[in-house]
TORKOL-4160 file (C-alpha; in steps of 0.2 Angstrom, whole numbers, padded with zeros to 4 digits, m for minus):
87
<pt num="1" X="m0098" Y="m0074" Z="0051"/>
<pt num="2" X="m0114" Y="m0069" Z="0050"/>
<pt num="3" X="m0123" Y="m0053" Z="0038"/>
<pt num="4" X="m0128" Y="m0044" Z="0053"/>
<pt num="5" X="m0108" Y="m0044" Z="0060"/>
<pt num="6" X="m0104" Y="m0038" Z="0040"/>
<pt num="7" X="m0116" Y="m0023" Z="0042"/>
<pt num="8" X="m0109" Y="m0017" Z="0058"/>
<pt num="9" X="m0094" Y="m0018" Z="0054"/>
<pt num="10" X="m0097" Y="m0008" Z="0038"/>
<pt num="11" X="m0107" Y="0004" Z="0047"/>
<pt num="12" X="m0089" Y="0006" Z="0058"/>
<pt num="13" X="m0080" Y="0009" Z="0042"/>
<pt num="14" X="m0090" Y="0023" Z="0038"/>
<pt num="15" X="m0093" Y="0030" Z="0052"/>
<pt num="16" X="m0073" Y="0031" Z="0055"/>
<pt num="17" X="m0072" Y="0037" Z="0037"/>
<pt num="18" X="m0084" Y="0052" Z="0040"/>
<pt num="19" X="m0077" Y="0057" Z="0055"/>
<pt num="20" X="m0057" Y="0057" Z="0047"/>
<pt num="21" X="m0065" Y="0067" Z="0033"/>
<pt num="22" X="m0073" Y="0078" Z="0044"/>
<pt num="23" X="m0056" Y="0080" Z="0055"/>
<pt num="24" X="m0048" Y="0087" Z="0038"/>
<pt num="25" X="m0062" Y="0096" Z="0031"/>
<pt num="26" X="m0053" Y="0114" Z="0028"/>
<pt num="27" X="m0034" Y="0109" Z="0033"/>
<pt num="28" X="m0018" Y="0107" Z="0023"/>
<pt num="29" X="m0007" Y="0095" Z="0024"/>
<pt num="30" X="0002" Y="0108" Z="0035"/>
<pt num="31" X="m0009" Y="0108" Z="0046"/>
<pt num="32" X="m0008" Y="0089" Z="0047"/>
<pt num="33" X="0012" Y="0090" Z="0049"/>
<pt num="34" X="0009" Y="0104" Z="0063"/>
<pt num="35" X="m0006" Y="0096" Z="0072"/>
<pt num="36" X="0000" Y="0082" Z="0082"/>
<pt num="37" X="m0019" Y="0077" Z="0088"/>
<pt num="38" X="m0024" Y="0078" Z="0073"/>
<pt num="39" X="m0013" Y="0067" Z="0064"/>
<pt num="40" X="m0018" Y="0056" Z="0079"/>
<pt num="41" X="m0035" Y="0055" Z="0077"/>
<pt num="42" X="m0035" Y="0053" Z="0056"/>
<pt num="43" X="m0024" Y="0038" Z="0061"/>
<pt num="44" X="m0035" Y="0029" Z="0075"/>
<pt num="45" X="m0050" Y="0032" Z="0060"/>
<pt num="46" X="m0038" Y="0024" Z="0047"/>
<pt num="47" X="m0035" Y="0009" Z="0061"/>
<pt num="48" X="m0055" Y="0007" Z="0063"/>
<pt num="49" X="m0057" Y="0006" Z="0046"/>
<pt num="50" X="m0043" Y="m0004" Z="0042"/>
<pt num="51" X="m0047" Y="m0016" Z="0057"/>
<pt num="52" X="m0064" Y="m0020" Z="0052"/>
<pt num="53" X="m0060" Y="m0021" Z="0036"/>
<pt num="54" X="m0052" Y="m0039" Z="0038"/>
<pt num="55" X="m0065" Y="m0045" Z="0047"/>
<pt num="56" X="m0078" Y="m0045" Z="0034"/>
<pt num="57" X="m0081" Y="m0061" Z="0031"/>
<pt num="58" X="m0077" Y="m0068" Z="0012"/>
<pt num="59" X="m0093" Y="m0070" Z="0005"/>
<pt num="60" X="m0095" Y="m0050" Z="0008"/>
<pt num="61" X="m0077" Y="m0046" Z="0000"/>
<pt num="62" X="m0085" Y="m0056" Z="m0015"/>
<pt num="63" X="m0099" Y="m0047" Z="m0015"/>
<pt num="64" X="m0091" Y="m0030" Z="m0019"/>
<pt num="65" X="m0075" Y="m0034" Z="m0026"/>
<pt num="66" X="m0072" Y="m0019" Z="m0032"/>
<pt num="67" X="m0068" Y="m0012" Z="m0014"/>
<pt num="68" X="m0049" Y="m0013" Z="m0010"/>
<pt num="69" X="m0053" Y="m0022" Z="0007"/>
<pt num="70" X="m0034" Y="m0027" Z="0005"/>
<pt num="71" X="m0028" Y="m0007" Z="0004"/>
<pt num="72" X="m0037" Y="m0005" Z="0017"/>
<pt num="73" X="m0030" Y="m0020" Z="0028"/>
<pt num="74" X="m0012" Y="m0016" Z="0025"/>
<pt num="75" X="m0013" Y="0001" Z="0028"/>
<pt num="76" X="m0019" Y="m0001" Z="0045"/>
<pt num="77" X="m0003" Y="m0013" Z="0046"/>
<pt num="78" X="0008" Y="0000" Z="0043"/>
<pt num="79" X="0000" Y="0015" Z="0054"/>
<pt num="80" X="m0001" Y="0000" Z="0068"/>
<pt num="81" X="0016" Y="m0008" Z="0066"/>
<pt num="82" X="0029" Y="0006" Z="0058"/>
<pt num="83" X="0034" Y="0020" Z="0071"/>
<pt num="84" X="0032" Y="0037" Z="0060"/>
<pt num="85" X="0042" Y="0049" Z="0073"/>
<pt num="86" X="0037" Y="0064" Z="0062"/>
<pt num="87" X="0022" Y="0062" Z="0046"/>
């Protein structure tokens, strides 16, 4: 993997993180148990980030260590893989 696949896929990961903050800016958790496209679209960011996450290569990870790339990885496991009928 190459430093130029690193970079766009860290310029995904903040460009997902941006928008999910900007999706939440002002709302309650309320409004995140009563807004079915919303939770929708937190969790597609959460994906994206998580997604690109594991594809940074290992020398990056290195790099900056103190980043919870595995966190991040798992977490768009369980929002993938587990059915959350009601959040």
């Amino acid at each position: 993997m190459t430093a130029i696949d690193d970079l766009t896929r860290l310029h995904h990961m903040q460009d997902a993180a941006r928008e999910a903050i900007a999706f939440m800016s002002g709302k309650t958790r309320d409004d995140l148990a009563n807004n079915r496209m919303l939770v929708l679209a937190v969790v597609k960011d959460l994906e994206i980030i998580g997604e690109a996450a594991g594809r940074i290569s290992t020398e990056c990870r290195a790099r900056h260590s103190n980043i919870p790339w595995i966190v991040m990885v798992e977490m768009r496991n369980r929002l993938t893989y587990a059915y959350f009928p009601s959040i």
